[in-house]
C-alpha positions as CSV (number, residue, x, y, z in Angstrom):
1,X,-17.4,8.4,6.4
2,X,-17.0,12.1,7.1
3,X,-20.2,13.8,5.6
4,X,-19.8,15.4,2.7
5,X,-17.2,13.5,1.6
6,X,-17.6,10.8,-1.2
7,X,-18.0,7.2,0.2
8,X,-15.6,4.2,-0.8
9,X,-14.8,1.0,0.8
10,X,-12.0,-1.1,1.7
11,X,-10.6,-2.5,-0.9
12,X,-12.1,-0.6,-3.1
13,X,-9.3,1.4,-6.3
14,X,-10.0,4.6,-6.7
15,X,-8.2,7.2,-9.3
16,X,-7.4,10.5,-8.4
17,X,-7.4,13.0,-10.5
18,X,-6.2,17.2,-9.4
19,X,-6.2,20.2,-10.9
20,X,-8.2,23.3,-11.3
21,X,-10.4,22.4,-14.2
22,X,-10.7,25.6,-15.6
23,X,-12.4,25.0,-17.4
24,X,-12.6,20.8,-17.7
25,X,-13.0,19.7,-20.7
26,X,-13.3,16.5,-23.1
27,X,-9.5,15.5,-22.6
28,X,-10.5,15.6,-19.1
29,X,-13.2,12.9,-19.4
30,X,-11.7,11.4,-21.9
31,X,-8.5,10.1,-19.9
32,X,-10.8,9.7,-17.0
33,X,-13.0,6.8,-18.7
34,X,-9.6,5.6,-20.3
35,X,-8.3,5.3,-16.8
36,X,-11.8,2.9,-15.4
37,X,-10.9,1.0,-18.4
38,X,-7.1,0.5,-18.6
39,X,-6.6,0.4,-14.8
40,X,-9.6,-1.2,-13.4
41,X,-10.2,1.8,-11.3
42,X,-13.7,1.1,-9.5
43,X,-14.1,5.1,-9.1
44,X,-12.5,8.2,-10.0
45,X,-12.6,11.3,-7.9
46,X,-11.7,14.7,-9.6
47,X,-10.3,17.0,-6.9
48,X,-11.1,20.8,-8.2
49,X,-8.2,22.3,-6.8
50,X,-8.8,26.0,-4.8
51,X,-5.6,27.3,-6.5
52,X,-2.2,25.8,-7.7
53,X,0.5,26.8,-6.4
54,X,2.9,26.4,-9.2
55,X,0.8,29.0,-11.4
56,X,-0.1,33.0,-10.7
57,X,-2.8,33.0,-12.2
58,X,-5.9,31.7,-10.0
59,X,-8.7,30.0,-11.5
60,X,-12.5,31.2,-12.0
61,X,-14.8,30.6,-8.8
62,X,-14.8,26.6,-7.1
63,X,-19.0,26.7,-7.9
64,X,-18.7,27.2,-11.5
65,X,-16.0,24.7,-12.2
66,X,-17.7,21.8,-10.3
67,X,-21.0,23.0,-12.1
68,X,-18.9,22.2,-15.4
69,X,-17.7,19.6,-14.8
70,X,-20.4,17.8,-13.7
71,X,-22.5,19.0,-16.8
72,X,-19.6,17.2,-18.9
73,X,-19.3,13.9,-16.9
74,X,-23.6,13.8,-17.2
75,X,-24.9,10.7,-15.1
76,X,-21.7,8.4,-15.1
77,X,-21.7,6.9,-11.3
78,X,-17.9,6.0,-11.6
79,X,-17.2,9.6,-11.4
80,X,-17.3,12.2,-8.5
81,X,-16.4,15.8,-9.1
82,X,-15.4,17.2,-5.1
83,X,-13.9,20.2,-3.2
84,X,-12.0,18.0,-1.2
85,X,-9.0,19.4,-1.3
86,X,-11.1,22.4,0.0
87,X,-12.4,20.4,2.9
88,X,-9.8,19.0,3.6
89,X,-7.4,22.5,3.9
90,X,-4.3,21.2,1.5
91,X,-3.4,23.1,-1.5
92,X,-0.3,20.7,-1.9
93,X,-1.0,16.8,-3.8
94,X,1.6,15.2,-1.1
95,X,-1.0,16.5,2.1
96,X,-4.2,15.5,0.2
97,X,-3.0,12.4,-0.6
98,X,-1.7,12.1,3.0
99,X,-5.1,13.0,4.6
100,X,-6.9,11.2,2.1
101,X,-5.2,7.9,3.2
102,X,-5.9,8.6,6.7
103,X,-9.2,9.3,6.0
104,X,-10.1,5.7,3.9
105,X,-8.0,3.1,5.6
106,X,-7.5,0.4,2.9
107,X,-8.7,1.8,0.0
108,X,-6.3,1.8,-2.7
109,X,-5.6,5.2,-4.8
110,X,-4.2,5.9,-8.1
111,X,-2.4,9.1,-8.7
112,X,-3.5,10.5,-12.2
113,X,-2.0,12.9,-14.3
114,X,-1.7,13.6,-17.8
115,X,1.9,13.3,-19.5
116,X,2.3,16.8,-19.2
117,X,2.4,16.8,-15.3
118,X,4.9,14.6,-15.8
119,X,7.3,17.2,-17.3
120,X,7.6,19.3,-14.6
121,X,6.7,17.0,-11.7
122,X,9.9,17.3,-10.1
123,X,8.6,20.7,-9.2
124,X,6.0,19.6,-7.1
125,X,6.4,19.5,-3.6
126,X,7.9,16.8,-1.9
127,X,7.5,14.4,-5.6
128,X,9.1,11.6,-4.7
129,X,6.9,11.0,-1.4
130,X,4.4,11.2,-3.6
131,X,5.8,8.4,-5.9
132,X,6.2,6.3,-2.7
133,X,2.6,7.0,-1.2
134,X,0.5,5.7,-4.4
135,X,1.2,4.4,-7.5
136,X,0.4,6.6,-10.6
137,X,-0.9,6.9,-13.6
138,X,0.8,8.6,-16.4
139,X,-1.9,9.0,-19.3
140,X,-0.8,10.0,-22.7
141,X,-1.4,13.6,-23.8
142,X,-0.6,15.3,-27.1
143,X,3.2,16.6,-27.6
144,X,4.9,15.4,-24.3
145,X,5.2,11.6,-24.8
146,X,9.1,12.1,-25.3
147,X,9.5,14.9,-22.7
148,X,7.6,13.1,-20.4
149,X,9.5,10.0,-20.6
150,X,13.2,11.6,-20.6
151,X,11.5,13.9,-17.4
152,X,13.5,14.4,-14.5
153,X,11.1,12.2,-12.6
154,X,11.1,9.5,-15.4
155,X,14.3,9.0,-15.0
156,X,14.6,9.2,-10.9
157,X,12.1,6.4,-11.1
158,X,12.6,4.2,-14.1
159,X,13.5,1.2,-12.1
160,X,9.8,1.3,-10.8
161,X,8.1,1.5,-14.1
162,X,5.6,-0.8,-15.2
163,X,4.3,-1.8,-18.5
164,X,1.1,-2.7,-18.1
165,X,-1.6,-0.3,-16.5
166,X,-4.2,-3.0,-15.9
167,X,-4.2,-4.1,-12.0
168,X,-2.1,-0.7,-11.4
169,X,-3.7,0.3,-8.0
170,X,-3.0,-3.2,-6.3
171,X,0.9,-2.5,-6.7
172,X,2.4,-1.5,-3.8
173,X,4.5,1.7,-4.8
174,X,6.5,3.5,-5.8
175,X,4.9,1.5,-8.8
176,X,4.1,3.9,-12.2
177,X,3.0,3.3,-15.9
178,X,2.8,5.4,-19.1
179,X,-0.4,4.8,-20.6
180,X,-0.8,4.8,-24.0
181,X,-4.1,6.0,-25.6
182,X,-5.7,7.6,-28.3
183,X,-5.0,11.5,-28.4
184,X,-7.7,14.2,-27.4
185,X,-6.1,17.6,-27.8
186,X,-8.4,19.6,-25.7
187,X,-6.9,21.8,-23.0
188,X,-8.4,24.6,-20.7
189,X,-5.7,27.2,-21.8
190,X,-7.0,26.8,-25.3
191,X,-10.6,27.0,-24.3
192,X,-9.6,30.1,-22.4
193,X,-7.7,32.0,-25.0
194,X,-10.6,31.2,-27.3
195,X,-12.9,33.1,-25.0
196,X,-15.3,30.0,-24.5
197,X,-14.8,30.0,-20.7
198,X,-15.9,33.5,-18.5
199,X,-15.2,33.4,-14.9
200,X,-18.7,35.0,-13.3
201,X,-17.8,36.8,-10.5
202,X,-19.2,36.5,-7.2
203,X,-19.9,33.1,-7.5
């Protein structure tokens, strides 16, 4: 494997999850460790994203948010906070997925988002080649259950919904499952507005 980069194996499920954790929070780990458990996910990788392109406003420094992040998640083995998306170059989910594949040939990855995502993931660049790349993970999050499931992607893709998350990542796709599970409200807006999370510059 391509140093730096976190090792997995043939065969092996892993869960992805994006965004720019800014900061990451509890409802970050919390659907994470949901995920392991629901899905059977045998790692999950949360790709701190340089920037998103669907927002103006860029996020504090990449040091500081892995440095979070990894302070929340503590010692838990099933989880890898990376940069890959920074390694790798792509800003967009459709090339890191892309390159990902290319990269671990056989390993089997789960798209993960929260139901909020889903809302607007029509907006996302080249969607539904996501949708037919890997199969994904839609985990419950508070106030969009309805809007997520009447979503413009919802509906594109009803026909390949599933009901049960467990043995998600060995469906070939476009395979995806609303996952149901309890609520944790934590977002990084809110933590933001509250004035708990100071970008240091320079870093």
């Amino acid at each position: 494997m391509v140093q730096g980069f976190p090792p997995a194996y043939r065969g092996m499920v892993v869960g992805l999850l994006g965004g720019s954790f800014d900061p990451a929070h509890e409802g970050h780990v919390h659907i994470t460790r949901e995920a392991i458990r629901r899905i059977g996910l045998d790692r999950v990788w949360w790709l701190v994203s340089p920037g998103n392109p669907l927002k103006a406003r860029q996020p504090a420094p990449m040091a500081q948010r892995t440095e979070r992040a990894r302070a929340l998640l503590g010692d838990d083995p099933r989880v890898i906070v990376s940069d890959l998306e920074a390694r790798l170059g792509t800003r967009a989910t459709i090339d890191t997925i892309r390159k990902l594949q290319a990269l671990y040939p056989g390993v089997k990855f789960v798209w993960l988002m929260g139901a909020d995502n889903l809302v607007q993931f029509h907006r996302w660049r080249e969607w539904r080649g996501i949708m037919a790349r890997v199969p994904v993970a839609v985990m419950a999050r508070p106030g969009a259950g309805l809007a997520a499931r009447m979503s413009v992607a919802a509906r594109a893709f009803r026909s390949a919904e599933v009901t049960r998350a467990e043995g998600l990542g060995d469906r070939l796709p476009p395979a995806w499952c609303f996952v149901n599970l309890p609520m944790n409200a934590a977002s990084s807006s809110a933590i933001r507005a509250r004035g708990e999370w100071r970008a240091r510059k320079g870093k």
